[in-house]
N, C-alpha and C positions, 0 to 999 in steps of 0.2 A: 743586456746580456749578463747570464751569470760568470763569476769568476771561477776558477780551475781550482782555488783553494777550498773555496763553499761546496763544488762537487765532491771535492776529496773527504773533508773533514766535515762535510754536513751528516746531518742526522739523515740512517739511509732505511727507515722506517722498521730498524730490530733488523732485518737478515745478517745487518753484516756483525752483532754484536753475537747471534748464534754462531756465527764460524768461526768466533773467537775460544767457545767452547764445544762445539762439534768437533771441530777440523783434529786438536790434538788426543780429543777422546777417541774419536776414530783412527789415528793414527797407531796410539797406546792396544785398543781393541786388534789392529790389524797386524800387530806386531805379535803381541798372545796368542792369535790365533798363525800365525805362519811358525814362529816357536813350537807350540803343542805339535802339530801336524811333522815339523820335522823331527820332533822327539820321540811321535808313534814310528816312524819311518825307520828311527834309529834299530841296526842291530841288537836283540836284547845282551847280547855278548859282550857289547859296548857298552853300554848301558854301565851308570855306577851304583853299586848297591850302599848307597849312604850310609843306611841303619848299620849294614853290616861294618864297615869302615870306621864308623864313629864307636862301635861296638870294642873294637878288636884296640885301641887306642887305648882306652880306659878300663882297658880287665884289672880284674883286683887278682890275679892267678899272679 
């Protein structure tokens, strides 16, 4: 009978070393995408016009 450590820590033929970099690229991916989506949702009223703000900081007037 095999041991609970060899099931654990055996080689489990590459899927489980794909989840090691799927799991948080999909994570990263699903985060950008719920971000964006509530950014379009955002009032444009709300919304911060950057350019303009980093604009108005550094006038030479």
């Amino acid at each position: 009978m095999m041991k609970f450590e060899h099931l654990l820590f055996g080689h489990q033929g590459g899927w489980d070393e794909i989840l090691l970099v799927v799991a948080p690229l999909g994570l990263m991916a699903w985060l950008l995408w719920a971000a964006n989506r509530k950014a379009e949702k955002m009032d444009p009223q709300k919304k911060s016009d950057f350019g303009a703000e980093n604009d108005s900081k550094y006038s030479d007037d």
